[in-house]
C-alpha positions in Angstrom: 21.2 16.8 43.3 20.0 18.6 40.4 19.8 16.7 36.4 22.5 18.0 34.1 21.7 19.8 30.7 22.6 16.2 29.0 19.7 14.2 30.8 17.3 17.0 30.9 17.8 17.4 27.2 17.7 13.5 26.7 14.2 13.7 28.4 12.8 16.3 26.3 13.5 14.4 23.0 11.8 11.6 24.5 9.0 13.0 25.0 9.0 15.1 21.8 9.5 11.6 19.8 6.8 9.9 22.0 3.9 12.8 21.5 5.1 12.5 17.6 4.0 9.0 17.4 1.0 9.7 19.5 2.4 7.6 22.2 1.4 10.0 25.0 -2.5 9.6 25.4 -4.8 12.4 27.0 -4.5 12.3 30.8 -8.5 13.1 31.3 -9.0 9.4 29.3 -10.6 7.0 32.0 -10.0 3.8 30.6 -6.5 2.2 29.2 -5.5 3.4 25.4 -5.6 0.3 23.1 -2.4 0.0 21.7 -2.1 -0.5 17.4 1.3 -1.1 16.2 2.6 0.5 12.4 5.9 -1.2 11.2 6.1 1.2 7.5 9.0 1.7 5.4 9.7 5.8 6.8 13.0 5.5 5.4 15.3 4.1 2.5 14.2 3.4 -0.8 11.0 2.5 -0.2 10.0 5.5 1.7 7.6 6.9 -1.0 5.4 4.0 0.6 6.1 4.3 4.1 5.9 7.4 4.7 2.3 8.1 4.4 1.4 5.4 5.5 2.8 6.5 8.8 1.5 9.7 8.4 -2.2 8.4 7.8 -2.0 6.2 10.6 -1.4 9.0 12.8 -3.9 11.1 11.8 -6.3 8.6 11.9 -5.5 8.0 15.6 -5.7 11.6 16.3 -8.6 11.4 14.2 -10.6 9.1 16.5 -8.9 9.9 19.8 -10.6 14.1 19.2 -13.9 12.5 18.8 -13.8 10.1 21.6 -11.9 6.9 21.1 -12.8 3.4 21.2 -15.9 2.5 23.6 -14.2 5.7 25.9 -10.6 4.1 25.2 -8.0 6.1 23.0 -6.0 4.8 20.3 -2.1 4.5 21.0 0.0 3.9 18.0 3.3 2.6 18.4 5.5 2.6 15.1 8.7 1.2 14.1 10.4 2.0 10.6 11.3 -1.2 8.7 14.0 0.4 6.0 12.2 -2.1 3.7 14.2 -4.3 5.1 12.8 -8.5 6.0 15.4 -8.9 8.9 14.1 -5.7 10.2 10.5 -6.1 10.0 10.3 -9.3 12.0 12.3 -7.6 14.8 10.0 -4.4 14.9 7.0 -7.1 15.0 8.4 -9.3 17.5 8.9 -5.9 19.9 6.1 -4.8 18.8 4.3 -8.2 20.7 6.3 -9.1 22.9 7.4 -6.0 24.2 4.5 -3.0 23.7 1.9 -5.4 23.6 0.1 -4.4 20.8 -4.1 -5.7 19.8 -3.6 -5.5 16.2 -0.5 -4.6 14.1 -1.2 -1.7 10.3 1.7 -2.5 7.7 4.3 -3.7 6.0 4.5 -1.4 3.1 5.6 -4.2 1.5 4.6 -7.7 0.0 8.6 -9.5 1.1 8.7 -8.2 4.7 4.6 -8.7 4.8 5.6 -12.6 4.0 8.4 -12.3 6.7 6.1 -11.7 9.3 2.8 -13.8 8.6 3.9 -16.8 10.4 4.6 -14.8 13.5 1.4 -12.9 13.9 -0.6 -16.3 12.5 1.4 -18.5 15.7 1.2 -15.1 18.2 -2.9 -14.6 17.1 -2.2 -10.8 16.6 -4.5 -9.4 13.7 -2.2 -8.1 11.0 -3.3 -5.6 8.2 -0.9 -5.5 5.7 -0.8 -2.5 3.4 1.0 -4.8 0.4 -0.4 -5.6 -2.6 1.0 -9.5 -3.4 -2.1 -12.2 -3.4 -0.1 -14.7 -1.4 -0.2 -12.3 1.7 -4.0 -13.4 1.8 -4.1 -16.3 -0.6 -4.3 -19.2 0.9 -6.5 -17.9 3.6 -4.5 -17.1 6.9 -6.8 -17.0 10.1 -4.6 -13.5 11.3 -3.6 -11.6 8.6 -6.1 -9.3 6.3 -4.7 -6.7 3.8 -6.0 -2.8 2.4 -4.5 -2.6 -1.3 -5.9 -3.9 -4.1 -4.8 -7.2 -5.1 -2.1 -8.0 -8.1 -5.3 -10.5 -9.9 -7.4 -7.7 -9.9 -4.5 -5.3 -11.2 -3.5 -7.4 -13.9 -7.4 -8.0 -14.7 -7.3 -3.8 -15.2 -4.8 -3.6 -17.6 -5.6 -6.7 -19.7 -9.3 -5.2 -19.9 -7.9 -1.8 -21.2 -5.7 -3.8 -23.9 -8.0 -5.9 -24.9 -10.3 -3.1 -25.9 -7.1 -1.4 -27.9 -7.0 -4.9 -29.7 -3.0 -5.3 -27.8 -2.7 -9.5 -28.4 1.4 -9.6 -27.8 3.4 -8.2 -25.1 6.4 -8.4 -23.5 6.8 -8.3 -19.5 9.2 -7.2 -17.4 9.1 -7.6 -13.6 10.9 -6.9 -10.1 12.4 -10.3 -8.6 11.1 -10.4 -5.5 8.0 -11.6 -4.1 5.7 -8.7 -5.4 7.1 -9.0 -8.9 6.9 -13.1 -8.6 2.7 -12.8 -7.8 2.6 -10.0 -10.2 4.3 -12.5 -13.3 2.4 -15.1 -12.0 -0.7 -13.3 -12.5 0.1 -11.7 -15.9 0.5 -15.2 -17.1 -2.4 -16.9 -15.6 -4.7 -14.7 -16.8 -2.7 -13.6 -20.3 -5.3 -16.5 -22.5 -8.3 -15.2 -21.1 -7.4 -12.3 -22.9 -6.3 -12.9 -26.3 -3.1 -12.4 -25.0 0.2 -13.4 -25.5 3.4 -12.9 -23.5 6.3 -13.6 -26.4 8.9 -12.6 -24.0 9.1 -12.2 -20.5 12.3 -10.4 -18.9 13.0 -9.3 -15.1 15.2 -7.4 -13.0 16.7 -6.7 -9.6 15.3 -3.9 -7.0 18.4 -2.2 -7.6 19.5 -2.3 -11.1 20.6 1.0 -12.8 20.2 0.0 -16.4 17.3 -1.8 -18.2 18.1 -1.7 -21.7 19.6 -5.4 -22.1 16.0 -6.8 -21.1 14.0 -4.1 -22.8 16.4 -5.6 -25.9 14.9 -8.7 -25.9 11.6 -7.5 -25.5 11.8 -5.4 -29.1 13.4 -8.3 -30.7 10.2 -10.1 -30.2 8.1 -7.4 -31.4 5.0 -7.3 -28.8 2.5 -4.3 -29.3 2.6 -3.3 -25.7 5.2 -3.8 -22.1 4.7 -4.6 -18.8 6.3 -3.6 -15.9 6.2 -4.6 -12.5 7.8 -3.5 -9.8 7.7 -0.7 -7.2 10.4 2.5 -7.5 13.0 2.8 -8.3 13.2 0.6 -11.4 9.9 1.1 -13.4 11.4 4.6 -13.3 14.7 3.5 -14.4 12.1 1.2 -17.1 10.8 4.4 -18.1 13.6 6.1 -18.8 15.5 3.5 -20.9 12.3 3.1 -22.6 12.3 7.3 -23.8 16.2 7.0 -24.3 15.3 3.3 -26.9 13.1 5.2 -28.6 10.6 2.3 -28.4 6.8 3.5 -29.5 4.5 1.1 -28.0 2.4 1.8 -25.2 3.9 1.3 -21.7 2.2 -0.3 -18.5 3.3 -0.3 -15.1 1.5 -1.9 -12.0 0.1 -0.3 -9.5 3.0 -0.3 -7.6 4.5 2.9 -9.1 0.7 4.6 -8.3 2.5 8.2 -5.8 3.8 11.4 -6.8 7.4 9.4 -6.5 7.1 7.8 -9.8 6.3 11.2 -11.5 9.3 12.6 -9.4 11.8 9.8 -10.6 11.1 9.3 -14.3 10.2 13.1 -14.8 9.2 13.5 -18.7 9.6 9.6 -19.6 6.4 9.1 -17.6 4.5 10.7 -20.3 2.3 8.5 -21.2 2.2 5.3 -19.3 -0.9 3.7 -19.1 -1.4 2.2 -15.2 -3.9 0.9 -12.7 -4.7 2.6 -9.6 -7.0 3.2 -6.7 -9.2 5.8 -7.2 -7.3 8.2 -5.3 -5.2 10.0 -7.7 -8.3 11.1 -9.9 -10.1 11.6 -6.8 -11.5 15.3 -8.6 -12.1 13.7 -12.0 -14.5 10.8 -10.4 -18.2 11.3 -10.9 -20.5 12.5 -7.6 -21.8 9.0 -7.7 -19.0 7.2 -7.1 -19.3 6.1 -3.7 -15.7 6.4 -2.3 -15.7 9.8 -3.8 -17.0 12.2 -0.7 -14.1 9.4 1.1 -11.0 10.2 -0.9 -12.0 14.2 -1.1 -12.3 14.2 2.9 -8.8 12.3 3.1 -7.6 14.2 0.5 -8.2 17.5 2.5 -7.4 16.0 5.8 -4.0 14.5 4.3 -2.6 17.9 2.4 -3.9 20.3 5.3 -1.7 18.5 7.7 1.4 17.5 6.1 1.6 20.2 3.1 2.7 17.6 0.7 0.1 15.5 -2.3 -1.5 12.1 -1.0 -0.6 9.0 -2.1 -2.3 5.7 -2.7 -0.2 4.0 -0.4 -1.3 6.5 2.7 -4.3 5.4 2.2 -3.7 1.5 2.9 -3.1 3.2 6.1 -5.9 5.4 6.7 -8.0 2.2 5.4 -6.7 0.3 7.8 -7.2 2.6 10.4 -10.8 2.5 10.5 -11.4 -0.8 9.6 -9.7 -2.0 13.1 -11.7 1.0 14.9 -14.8 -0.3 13.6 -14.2 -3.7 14.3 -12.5 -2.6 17.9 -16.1 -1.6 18.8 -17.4 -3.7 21.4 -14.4 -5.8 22.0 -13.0 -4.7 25.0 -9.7 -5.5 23.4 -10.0 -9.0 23.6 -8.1 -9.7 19.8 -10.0 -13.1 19.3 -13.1 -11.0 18.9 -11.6 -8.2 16.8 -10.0 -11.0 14.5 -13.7 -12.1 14.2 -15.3 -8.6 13.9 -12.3 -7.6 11.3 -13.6 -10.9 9.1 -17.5 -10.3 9.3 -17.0 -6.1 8.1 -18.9 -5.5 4.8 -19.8 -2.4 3.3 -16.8 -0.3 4.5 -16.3 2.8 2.3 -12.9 3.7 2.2 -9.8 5.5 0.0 -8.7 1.9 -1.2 -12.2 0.9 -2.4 -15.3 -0.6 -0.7 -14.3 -3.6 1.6 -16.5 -6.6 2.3 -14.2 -9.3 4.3 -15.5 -12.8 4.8 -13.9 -16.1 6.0 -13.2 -16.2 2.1 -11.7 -13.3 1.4 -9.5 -11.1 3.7 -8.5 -8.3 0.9 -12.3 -7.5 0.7 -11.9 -6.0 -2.3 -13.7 -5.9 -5.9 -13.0 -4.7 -9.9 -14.3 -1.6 -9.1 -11.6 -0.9 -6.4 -9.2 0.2 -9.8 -9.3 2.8 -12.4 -7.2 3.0 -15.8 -4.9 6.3 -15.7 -2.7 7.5 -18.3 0.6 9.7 -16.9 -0.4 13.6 -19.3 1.8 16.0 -18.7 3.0 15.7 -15.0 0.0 14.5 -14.2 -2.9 11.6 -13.5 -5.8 11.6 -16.2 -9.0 9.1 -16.0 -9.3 6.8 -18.6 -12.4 5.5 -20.1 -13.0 2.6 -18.7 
């Protein structure tokens, strides 16, 4: 009996979706492919972050498959799309272990699903590299879990440096509630003496609010010098925009979590101006040759835009960063993930897009100050600040 037209069809997308996530390794590999799970935001509003990072974790597989693999083994990558969504992301891991049997699992995009997921990859001993930014994905240490992007303390550190050199001692903050906008408060405030600073009012805001300008009220009431937001899109853009339509005149911060061509995209001329911290890979160009991540960033740069026709983002490169991390700590293993958890924790003086990672039993964000530039939003674009 011949297959209809429905199943043949059926079968063809199958494969189509599998060779897309680089499910289908090369049959002339002799040994099995080690299989590295990606659970990304690809869709809904968070999609400016998951995205790329899907896309860099492909092309890293692709990457290190052309030249070889892993010890003769390819890399598999089996992805799921999280919509942003908590309930989501601890189904996609749980598959992703129980189910596709995965050595080591690259994502969330962000810090609440990140959170959702630790204790399961910390009671299944799975290594987990989180591409989230919030301290408490790493802070307390967690034997399993290890993370690419720069961490809020060092963030905050960034922007209290710059406004401490403009002589900024009042501010008013405004930040995201959830847990990446919880660390990010608890940071500005921990850290606000240390600076001659104070925070004289502090307002905040839901993921999904449309309107700002009944905080960014308050704030002006108490006349700081400078604001703060922090929050990922799309309400520092919404921020922005009330902030243009107020006619309020001080300087504007926003976290690193606003750091892609997105932001730009959503606030459109309010952006001008805003001050923020970032990883290195938006002034990628403007860095001196002696920056060591610089030869890095221009290679994924190039890599990136080639391939997918569209700008790089920071938030690819947690990806990409995580990529090679596991592929140098795979090295030797034999896919045993006890020794790649302990390989992942002795790295040091890893070169990559995020900033130069040196991991220890102490510190599984392996990341330093110099992981973050200043950057001020001129004319549709990113422009290097003094530091």
């Amino acid at each position: 009996m011949k297959p209809n037209g429905a199943i043949l069809m059926k079968g063809l997308i199958a494969l189509v979706l599998a060779l897309s996530f680089g499910a289908v390794p090369s049959l002339s590999w002799s040994k099995d492919a080690y299989r590295i799970g990606g659970i990304f935001a690809i869709t809904g509003p968070s999609s400016f972050l998951g995205e790329p990072e899907k896309k860099s974790m492909e092309m890293v597989v692709d990457e290190i498959n052309a030249q070889g693999g892993i010890d003769g083994h390819p890399l598999e990558a089996v992805i799921y799309d999280t919509e942003g969504d908590p309930g989501k992301t601890v189904l996609a891991t749980n598959k992703l272990i129980s189910k596709d049997n995965v050595l080591a699992i690259v994502g969330p995009s962000l810090t609440p699903t990140t959170l959702a997921i630790v204790p399961i990859v910390e009671k299944e001993k799975v290594p987990l590299i989180s591409c989230a930014a919030g301290i408490k994905i790493t802070e307390p240490i967690k034997p399993w879990v290890f993370k690419t992007a720069q961490s809020d303390v060092l963030a905050v550190a960034a922007i209290y440096q710059h406004m401490q050199k403009q002589n900024i001692k009042k501010i008013g903050i405004l930040t995201v509630e959830n847990a990446f906008g919880e660390s990010g408060k608890e940071q500005l405030q921990a850290q606000a003496a240390q600076y001659g600073i104070e925070i004289v009012q502090a307002e905040s805001f839901g993921g999904k609010d449309t309107d700002m300008t009944a905080q960014l009220t308050k704030i002006r009431s108490a006349q700081p010098q400078a604001i703060v937001c922090w929050g990922t899109n799309p309400g520092p853009a919404v921020i922005a925009k009330n902030v243009q339509q107020m006619n309020i005149k001080i300087p504007l911060y926003q976290s690193h979590g606003v750091a892609s061509p997105k932001f730009l995209e959503l606030a459109g001329d309010a952006a001008e101006g805003i001050i923020l911290p970032t990883g290195k890979i938006l002034v990628g160009q403007q860095l001196p040759d002696t920056d060591p991540q610089k030869s890095v960033l221009l290679k994924y740069i190039e890599q990136f835009e080639k391939r997918y026709q569209m700008p790089v983002s920071g938030f690819g490169g947690y990806a990409y960063d995580a990529m090679h991390l596991l592929a140098a700590a795979l090295r030797s293993t034999e896919g045993n993930k006890e020794k790649l958890r302990d390989a992942l924790e002795k790295l040091t003086g890893e070169v990559g897009v995020t900033g130069t990672f040196n991991f220890s039993p102490q510190d599984h964000n392996g990341l330093g100050a110099d992981a973050f530039v200043m950057v001020q939003i001129q004319k549709g674009n990113w422009k290097l600040l003094n530091q």
